[in-house]
DSSP file (Angstrom, degrees, kcal/mol; ACC not computed):
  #  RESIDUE AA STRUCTURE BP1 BP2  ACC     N-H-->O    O-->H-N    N-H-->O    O-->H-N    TCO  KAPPA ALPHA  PHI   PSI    X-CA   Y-CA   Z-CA
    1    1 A X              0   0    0      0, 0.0     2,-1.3     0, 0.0    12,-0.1   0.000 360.0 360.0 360.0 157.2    0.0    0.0    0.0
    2    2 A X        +     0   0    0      1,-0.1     6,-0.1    11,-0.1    15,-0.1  -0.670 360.0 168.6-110.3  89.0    1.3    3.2   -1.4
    3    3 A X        +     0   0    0     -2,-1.3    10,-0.2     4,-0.1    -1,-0.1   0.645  53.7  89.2 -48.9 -36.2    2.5    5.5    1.9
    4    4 A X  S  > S-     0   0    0      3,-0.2     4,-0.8     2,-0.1     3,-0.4  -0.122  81.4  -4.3-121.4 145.8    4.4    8.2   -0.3
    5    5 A X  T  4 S+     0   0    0      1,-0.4     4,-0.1     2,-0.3    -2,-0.0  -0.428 130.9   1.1  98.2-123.8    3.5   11.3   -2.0
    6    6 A X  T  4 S+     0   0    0     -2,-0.2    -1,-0.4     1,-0.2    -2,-0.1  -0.195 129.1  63.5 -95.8  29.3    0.1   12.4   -1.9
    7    7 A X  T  4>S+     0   0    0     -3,-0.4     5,-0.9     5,-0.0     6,-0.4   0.486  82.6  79.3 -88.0 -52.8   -0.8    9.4    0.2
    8    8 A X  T  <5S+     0   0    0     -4,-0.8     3,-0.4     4,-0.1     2,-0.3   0.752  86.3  59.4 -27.1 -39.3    1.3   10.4    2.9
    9    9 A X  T > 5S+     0   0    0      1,-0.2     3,-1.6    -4,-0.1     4,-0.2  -0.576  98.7  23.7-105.6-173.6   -1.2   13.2    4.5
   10   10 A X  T 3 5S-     0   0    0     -2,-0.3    -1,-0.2     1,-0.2     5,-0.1   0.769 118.1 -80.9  46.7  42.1   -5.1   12.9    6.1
   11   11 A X  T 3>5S+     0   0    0     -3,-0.4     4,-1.2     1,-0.1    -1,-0.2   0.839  80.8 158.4  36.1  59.3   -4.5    8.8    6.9
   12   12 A X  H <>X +     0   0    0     -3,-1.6     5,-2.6    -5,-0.9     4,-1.8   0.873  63.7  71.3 -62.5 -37.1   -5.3    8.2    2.9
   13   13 A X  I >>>S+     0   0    0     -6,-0.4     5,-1.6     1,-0.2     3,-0.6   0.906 108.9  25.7 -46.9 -63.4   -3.5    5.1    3.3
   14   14 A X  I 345S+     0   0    0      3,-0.3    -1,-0.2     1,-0.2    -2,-0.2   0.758 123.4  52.9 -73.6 -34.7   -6.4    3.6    5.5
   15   15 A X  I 3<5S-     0   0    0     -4,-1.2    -1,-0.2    -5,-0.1    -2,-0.2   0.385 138.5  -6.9 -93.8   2.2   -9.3    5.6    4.1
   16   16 A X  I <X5S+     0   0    0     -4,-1.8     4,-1.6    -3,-0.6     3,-0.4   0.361 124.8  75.9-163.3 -32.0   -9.2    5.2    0.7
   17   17 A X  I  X<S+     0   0    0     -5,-2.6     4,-3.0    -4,-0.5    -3,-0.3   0.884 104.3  39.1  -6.2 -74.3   -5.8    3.3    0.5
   18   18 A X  H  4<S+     0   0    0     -5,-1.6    -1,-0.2    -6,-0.4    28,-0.1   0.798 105.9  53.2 -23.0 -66.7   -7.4    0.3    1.6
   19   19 A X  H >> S+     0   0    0     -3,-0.4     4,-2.0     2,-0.2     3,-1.4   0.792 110.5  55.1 -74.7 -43.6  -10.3    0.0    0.3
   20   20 A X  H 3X S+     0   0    0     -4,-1.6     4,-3.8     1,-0.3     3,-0.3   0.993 105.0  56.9 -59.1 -62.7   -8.4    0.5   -3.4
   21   21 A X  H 3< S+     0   0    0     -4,-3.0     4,-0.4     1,-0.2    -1,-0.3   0.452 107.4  43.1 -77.0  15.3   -6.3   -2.2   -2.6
   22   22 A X  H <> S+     0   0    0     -3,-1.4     4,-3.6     2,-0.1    -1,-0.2   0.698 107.0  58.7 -91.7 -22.2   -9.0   -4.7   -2.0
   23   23 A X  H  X S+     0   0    0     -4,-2.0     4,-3.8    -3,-0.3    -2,-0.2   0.874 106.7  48.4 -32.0 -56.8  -10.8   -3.7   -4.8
   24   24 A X  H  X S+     0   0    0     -4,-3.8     4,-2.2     1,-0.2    -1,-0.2   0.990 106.5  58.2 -64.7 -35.5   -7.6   -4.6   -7.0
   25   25 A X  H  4 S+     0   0    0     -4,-0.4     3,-0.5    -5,-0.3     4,-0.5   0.958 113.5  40.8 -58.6 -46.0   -7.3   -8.2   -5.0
   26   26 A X  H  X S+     0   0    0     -4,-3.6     4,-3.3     1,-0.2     5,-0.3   0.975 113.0  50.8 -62.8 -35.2  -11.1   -8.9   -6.4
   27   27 A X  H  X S+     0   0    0     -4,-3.8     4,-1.2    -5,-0.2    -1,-0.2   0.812 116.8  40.3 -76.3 -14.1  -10.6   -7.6   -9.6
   28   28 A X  H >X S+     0   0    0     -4,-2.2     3,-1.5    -3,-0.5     4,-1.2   0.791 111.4  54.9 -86.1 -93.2   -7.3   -9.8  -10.1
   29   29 A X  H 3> S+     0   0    0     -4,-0.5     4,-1.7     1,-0.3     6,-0.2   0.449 120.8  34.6  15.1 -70.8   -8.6  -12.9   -8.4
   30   30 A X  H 3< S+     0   0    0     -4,-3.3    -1,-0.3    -5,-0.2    -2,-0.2   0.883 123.8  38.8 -74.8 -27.6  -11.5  -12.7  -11.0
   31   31 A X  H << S+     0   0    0     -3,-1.5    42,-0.9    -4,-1.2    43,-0.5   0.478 111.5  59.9-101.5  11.9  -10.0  -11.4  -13.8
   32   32 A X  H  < S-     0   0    0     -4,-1.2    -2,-0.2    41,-0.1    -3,-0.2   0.818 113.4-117.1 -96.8 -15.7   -6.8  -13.5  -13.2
   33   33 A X    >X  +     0   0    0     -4,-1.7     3,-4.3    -5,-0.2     4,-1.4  -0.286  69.2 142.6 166.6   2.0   -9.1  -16.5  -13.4
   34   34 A X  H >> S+     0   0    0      1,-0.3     3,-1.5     2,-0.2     4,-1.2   0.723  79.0  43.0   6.8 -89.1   -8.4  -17.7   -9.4
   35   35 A X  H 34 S+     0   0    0      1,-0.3    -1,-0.3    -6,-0.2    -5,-0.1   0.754 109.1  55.6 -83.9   5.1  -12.0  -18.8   -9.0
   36   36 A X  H <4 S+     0   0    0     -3,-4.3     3,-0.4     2,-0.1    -1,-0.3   0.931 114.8  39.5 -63.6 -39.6  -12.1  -20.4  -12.3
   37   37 A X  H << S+     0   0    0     -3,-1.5     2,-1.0    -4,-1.4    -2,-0.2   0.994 127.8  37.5 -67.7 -85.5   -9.1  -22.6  -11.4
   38   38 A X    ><  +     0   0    0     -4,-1.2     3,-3.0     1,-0.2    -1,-0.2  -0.391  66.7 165.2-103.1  67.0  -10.4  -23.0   -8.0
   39   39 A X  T 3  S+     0   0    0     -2,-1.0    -1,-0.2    -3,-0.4    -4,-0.1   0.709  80.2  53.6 -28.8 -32.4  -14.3  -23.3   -8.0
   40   40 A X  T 3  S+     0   0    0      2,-0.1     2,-0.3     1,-0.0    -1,-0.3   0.694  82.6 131.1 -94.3  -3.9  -14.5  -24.5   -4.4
   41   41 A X    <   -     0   0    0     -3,-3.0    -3,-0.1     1,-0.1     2,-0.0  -0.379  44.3-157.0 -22.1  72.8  -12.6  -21.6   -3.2
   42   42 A X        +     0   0    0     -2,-0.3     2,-0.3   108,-0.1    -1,-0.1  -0.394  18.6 170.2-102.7 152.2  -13.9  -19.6   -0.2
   43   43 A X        -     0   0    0     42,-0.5     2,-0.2    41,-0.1    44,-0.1  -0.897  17.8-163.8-129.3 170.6  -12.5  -15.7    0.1
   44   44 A X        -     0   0    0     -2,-0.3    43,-0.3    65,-0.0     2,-0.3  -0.906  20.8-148.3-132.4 107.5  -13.8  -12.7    2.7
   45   45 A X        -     0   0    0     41,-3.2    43,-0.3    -2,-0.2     2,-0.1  -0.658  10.9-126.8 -90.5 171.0  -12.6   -9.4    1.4
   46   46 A X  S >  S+     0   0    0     -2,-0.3     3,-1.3    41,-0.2    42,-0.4   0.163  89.7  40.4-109.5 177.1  -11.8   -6.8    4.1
   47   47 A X  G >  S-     0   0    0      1,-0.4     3,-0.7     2,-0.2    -1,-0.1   0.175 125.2 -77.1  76.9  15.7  -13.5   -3.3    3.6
   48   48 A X  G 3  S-     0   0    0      1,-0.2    -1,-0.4    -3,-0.1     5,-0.2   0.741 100.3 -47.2  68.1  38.6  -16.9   -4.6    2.4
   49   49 A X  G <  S-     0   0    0     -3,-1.3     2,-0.3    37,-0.1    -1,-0.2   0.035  80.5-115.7  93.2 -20.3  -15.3   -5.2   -0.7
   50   50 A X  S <  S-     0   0    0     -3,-0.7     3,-0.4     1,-0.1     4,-0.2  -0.680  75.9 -29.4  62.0-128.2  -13.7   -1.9   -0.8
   51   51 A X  S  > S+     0   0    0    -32,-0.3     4,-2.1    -2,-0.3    -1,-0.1   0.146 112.5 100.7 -72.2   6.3  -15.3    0.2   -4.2
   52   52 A X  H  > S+     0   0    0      1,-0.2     4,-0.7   -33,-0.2    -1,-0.2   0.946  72.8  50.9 -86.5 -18.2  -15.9   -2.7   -6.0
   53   53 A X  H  4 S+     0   0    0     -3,-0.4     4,-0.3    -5,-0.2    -1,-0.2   0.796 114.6  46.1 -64.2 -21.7  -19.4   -3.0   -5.4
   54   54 A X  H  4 S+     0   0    0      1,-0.2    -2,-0.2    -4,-0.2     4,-0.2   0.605 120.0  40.9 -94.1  -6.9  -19.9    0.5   -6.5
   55   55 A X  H  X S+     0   0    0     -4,-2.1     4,-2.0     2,-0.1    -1,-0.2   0.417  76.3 106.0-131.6  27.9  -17.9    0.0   -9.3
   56   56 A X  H >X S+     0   0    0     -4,-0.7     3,-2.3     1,-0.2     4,-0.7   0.966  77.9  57.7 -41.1 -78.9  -18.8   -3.2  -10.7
   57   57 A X  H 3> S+     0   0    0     -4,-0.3     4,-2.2     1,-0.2     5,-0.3   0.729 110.3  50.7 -18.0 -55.7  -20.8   -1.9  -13.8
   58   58 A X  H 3> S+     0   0    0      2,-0.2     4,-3.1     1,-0.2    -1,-0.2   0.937 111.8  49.4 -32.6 -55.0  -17.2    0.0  -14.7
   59   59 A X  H <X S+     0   0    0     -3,-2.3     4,-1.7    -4,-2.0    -2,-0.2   0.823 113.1  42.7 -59.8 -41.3  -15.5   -3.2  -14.3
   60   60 A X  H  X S+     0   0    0     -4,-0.7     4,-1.5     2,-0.2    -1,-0.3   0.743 115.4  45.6 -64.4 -39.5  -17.6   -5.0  -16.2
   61   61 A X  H  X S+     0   0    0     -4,-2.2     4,-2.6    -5,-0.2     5,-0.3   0.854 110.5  52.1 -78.8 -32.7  -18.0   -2.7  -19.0
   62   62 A X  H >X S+     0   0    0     -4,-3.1     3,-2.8    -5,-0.3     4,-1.3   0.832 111.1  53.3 -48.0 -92.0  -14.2   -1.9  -19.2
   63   63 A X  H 3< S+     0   0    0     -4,-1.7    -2,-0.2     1,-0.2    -1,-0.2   0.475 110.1  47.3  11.9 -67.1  -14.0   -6.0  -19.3
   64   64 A X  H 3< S+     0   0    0     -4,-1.5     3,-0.4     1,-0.1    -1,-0.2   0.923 121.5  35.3 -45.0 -55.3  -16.6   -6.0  -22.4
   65   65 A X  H << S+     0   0    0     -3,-2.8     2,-0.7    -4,-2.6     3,-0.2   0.779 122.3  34.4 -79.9 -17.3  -14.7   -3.1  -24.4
   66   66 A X     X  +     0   0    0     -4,-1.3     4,-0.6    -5,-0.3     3,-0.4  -0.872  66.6 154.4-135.5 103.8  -11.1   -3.5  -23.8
   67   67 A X  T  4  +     0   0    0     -2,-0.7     4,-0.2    -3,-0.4    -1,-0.2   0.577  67.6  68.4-118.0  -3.7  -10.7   -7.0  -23.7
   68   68 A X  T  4 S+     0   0    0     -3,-0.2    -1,-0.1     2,-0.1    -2,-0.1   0.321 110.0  39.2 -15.0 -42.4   -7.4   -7.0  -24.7
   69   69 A X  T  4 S+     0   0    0     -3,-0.4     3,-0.3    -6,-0.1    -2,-0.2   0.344 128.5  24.7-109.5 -52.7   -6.8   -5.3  -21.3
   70   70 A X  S  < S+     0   0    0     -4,-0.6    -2,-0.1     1,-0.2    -3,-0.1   0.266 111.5  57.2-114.1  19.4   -8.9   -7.0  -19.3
   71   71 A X        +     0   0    0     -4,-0.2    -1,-0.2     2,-0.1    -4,-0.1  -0.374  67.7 122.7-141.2  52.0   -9.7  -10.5  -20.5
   72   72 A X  S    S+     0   0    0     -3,-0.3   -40,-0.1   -41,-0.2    -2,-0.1   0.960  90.6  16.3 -88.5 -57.6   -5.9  -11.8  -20.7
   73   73 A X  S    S+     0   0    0    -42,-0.9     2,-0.5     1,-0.1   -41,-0.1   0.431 132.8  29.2-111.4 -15.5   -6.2  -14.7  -18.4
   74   74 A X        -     0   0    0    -43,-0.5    -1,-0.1     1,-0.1     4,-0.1  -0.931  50.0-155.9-151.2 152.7  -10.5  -15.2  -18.2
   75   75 A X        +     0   0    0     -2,-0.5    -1,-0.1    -3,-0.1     3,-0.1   0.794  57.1 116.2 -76.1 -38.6  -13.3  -14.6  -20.4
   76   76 A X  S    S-     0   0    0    -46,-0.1     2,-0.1     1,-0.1    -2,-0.1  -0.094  74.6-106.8 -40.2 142.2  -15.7  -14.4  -18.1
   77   77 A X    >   -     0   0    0      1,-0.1     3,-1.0    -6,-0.0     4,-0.1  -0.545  28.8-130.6 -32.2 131.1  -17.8  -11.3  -17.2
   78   78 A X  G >  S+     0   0    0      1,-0.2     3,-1.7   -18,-0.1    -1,-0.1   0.750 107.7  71.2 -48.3 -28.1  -16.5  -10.1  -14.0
   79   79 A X  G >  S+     0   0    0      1,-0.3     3,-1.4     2,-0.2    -1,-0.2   0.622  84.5  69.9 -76.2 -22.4  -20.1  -10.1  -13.1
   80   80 A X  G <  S+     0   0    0     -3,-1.0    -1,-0.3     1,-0.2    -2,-0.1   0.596  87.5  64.7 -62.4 -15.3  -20.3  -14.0  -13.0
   81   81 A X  G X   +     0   0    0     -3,-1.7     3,-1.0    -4,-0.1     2,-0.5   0.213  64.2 116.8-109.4  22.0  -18.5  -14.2  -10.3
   82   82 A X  T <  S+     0   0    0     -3,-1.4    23,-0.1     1,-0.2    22,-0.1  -0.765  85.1  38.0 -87.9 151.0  -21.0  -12.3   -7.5
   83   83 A X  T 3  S+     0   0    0     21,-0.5    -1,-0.2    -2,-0.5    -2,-0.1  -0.069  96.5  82.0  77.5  -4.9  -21.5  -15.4   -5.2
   84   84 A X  S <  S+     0   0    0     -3,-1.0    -2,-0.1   -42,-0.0     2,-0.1   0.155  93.2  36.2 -72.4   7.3  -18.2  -16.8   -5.3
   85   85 A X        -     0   0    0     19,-0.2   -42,-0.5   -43,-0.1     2,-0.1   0.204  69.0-143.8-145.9-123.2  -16.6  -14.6   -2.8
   86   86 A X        -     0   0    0     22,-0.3   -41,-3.2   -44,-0.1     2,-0.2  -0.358  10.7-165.8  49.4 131.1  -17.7  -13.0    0.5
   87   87 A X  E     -a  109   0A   0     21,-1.1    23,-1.3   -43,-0.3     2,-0.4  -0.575  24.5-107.9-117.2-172.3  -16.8   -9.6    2.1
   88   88 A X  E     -a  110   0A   0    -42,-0.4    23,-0.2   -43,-0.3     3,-0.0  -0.915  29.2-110.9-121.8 154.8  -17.3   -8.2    5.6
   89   89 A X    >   +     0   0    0     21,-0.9     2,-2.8    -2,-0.4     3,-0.6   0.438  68.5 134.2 -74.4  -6.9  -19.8   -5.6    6.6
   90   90 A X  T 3   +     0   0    0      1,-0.2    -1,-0.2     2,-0.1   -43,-0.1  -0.023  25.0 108.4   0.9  -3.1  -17.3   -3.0    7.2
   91   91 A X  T 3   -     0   0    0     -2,-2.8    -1,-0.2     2,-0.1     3,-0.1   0.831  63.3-141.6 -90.8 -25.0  -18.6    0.0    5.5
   92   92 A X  S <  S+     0   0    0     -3,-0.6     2,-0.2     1,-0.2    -2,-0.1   0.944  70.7  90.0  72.6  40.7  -19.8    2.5    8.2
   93   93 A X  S  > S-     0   0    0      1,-0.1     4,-1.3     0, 0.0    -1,-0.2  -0.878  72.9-136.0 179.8 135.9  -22.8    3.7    6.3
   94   94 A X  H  > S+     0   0    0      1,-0.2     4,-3.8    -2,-0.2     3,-0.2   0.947 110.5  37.5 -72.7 -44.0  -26.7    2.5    6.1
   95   95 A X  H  > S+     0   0    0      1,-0.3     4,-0.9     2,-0.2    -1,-0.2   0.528 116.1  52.5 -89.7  -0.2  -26.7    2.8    1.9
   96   96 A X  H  > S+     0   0    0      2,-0.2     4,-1.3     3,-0.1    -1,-0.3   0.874 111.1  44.5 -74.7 -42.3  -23.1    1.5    1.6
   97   97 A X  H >X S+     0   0    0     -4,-1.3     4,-2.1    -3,-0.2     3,-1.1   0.959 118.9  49.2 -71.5 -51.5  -24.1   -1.6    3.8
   98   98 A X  H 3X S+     0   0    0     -4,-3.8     4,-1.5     1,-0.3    -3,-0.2   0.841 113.7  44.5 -60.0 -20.5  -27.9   -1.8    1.3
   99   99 A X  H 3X>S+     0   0    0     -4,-0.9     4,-2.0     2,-0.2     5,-0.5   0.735 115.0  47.2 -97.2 -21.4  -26.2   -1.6   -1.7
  100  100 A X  H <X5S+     0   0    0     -4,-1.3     4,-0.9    -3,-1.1    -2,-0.2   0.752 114.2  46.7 -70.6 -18.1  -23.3   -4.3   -0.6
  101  101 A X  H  X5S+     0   0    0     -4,-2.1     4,-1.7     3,-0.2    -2,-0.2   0.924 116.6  48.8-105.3 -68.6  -25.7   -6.6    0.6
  102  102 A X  H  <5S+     0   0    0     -4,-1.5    -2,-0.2    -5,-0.2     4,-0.2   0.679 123.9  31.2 -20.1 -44.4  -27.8   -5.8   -3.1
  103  103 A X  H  <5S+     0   0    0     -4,-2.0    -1,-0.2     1,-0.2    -3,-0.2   0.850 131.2  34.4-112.2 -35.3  -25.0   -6.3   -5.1
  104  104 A X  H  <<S-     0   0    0     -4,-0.9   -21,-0.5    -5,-0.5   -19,-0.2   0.811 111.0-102.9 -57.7 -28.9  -23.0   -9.0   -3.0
  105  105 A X    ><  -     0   0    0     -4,-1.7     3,-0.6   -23,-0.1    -2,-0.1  -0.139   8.7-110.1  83.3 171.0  -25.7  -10.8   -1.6
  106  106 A X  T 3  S+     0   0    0      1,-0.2     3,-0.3    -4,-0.2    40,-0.1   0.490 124.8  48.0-101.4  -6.0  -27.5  -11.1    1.6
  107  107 A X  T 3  S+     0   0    0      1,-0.2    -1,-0.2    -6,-0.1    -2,-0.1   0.274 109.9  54.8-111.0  28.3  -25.7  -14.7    1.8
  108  108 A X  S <  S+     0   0    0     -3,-0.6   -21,-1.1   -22,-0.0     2,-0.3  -0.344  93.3  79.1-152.8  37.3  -22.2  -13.3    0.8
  109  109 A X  E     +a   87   0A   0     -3,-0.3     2,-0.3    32,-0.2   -21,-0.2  -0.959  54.0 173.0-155.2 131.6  -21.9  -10.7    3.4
  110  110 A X  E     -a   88   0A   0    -23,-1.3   -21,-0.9    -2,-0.3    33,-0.2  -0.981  40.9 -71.5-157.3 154.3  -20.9  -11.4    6.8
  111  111 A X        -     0   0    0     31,-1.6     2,-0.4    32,-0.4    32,-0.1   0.043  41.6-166.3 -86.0 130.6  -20.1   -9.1    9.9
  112  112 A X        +     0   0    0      1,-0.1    13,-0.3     2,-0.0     9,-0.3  -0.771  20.3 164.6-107.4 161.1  -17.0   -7.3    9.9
  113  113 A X        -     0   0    0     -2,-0.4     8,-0.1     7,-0.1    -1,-0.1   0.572  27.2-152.6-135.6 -29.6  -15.1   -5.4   13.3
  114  114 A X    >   -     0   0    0      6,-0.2     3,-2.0     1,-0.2     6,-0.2   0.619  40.0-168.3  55.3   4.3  -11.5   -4.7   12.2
  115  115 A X  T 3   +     0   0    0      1,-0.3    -1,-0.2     6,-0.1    -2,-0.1  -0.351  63.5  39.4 -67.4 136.7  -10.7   -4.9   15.9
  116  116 A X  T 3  S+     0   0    0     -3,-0.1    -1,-0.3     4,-0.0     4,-0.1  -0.854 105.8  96.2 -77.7 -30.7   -8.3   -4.2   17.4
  117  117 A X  S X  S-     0   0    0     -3,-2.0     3,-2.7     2,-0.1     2,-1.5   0.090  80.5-114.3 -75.6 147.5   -8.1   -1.0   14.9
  118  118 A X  T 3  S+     0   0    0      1,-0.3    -1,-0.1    -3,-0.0    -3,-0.1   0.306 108.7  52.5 -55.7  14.7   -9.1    2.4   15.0
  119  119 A X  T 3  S+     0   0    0     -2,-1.5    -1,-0.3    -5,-0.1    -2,-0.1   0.193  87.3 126.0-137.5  25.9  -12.1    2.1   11.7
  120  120 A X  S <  S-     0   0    0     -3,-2.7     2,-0.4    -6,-0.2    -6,-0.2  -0.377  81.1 -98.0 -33.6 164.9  -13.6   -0.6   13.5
  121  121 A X    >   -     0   0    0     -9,-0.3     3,-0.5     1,-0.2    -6,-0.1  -0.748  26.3-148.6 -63.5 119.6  -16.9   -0.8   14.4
  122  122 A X  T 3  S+     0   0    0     -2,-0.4     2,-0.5     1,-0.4    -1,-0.2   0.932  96.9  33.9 -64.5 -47.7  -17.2    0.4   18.5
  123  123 A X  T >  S-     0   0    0     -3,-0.1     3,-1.0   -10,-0.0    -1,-0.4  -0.791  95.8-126.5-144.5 111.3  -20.0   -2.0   18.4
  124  124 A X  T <  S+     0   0    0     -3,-0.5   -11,-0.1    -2,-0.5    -2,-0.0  -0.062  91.0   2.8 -30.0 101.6  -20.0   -4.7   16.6
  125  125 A X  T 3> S+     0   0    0    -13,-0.3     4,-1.1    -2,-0.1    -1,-0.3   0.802  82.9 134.3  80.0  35.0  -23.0   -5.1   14.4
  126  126 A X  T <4 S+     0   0    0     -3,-1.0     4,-0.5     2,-0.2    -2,-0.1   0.915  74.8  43.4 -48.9 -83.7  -24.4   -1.8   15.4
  127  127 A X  T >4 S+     0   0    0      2,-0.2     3,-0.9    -4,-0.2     4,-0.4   0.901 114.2  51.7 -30.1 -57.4  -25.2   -0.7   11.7
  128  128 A X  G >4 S+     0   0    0      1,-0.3     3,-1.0     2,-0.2     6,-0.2   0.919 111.1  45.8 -46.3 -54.2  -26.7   -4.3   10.8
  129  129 A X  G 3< S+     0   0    0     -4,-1.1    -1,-0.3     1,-0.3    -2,-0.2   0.580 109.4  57.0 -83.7 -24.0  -28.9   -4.1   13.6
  130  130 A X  G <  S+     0   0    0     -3,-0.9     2,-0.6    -4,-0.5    -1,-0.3   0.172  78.5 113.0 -99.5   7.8  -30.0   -0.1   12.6
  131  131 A X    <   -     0   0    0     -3,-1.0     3,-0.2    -4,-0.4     8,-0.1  -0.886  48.5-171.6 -88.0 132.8  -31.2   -1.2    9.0
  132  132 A X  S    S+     0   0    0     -2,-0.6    -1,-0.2     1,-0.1    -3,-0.1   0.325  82.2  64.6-115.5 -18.9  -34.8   -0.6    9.1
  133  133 A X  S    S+     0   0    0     -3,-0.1     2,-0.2     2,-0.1    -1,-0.1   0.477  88.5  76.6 -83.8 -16.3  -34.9   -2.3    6.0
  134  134 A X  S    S-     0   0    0     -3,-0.2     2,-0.4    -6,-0.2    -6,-0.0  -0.275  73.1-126.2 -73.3 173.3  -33.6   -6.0    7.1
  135  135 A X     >  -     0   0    0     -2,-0.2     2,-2.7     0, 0.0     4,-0.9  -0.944  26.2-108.8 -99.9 126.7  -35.4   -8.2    8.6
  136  136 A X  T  4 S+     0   0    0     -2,-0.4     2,-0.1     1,-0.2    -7,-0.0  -0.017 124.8  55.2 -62.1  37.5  -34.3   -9.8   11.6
  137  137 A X  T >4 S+     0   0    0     -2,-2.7     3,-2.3     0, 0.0    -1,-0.2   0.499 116.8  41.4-122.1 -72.9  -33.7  -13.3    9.6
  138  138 A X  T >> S+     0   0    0      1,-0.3     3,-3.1     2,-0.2     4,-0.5   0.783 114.6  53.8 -42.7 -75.4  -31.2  -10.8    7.0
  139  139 A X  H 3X S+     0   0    0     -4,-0.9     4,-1.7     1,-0.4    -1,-0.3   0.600 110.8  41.4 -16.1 -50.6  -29.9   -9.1   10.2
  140  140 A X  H <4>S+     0   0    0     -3,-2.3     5,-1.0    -5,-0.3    -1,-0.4   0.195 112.9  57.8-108.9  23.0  -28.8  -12.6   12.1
  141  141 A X  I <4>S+     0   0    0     -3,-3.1     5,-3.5     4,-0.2    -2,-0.2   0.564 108.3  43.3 -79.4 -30.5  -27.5  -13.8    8.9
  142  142 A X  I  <5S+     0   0    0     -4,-0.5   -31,-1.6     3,-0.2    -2,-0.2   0.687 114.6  48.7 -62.2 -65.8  -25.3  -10.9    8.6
  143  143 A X  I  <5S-     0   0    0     -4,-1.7   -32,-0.4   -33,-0.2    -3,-0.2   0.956 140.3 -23.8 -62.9 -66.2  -24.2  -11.0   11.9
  144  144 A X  I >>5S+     0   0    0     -4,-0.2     4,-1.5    -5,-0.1     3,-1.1   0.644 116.3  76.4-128.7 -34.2  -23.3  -14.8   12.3
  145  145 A X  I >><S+     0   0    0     -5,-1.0     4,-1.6     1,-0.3     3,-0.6   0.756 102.2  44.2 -42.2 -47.8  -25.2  -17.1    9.8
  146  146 A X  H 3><S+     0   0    0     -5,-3.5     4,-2.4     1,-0.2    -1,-0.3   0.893 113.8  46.5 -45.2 -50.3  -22.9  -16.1    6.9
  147  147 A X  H <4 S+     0   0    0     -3,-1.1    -2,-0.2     1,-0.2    -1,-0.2   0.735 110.6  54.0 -92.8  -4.9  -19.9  -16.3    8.6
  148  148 A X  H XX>S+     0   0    0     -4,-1.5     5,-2.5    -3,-0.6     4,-2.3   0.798 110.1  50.4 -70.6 -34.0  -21.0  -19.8   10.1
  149  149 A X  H 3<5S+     0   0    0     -4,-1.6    -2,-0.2    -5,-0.3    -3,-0.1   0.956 110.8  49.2 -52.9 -34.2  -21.7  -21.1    6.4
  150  150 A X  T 3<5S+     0   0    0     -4,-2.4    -1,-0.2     1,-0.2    -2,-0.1   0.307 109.7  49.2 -97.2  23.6  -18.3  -20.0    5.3
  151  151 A X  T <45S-     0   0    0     -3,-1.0    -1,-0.2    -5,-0.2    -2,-0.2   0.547 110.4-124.0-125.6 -22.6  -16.6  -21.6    8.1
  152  152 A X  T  <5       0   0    0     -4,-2.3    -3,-0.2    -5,-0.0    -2,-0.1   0.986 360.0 360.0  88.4  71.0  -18.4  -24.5    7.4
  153  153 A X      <       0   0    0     -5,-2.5    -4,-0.1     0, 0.0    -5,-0.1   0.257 360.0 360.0-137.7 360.0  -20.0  -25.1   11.0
């Protein structure tokens, strides 16, 4: 992660630093062909994904047009690959968590804390629990049911 330059002030490294560099881990994983190779494969990205839910549509259409660029090692749509992965709930925001759980899934999302560290959540599952829009099924699915599937308990 890139310390230097214009990273260096306002803790960009952790606030947008971060988040960038899990974005790049999905988008090589899928477009390096990772969960083609390995189908049975479980990941949890950090940061609720970082941007990548919010910038799927990009990814994918980049994918389509410059495939040249971006279809070197799979063929696939990037977009084939939502349910193959998992993230953590990490975002610290009601419509960041509704649109990760939209575009990730509500079974592909599962509670994140970052604790010990200073962008954790103070209390854990706080957010889930303040969506007015779950359900208390979504809500304890979120909280531990996801992260029991993927742990395989």
């Amino acid at each position: 992660m890139q310390t230097d330059g214009r990273m260096s002030k306002y803790w960009l490294p952790w606030l947008a630093g971060m988040p960038s560099e899990t974005t790049i881990a999905i988008c090589c994983m899928i477009m390096g062909g990772i969960f083609e190779t390995f189908p049975k494969l479980r990941v949890c990205f950090a940061h609720g994904g970082g941007s990548f839910p919010f910038t799927l549509g990009r990814i994918s259409h980049g994918f389509k047009v410059r495939p040249d660029l971006c279809a070197l090692d799979n063929k696939a749509d990037p977009k084939k690959y939502l349910g193959s992965f998992y993230t953590d709930s990490l975002v610290h925001d009601p419509r960041a968590l509704k649109l990760l759980v939209d575009v990730i899934g509500e079974n592909k999302v599962m509670l994140g804390t970052d604790y010990p560290f200073p962008l954790g959540e103070q209390e854990p599952g706080k957010l889930i629990d303040s969506m007015e829009e779950f359900d208390e099924d979504l809500k304890d699915q979120l909280k531990f049911g996801n992260a029991l599937t993927f742990l395989n308990l």
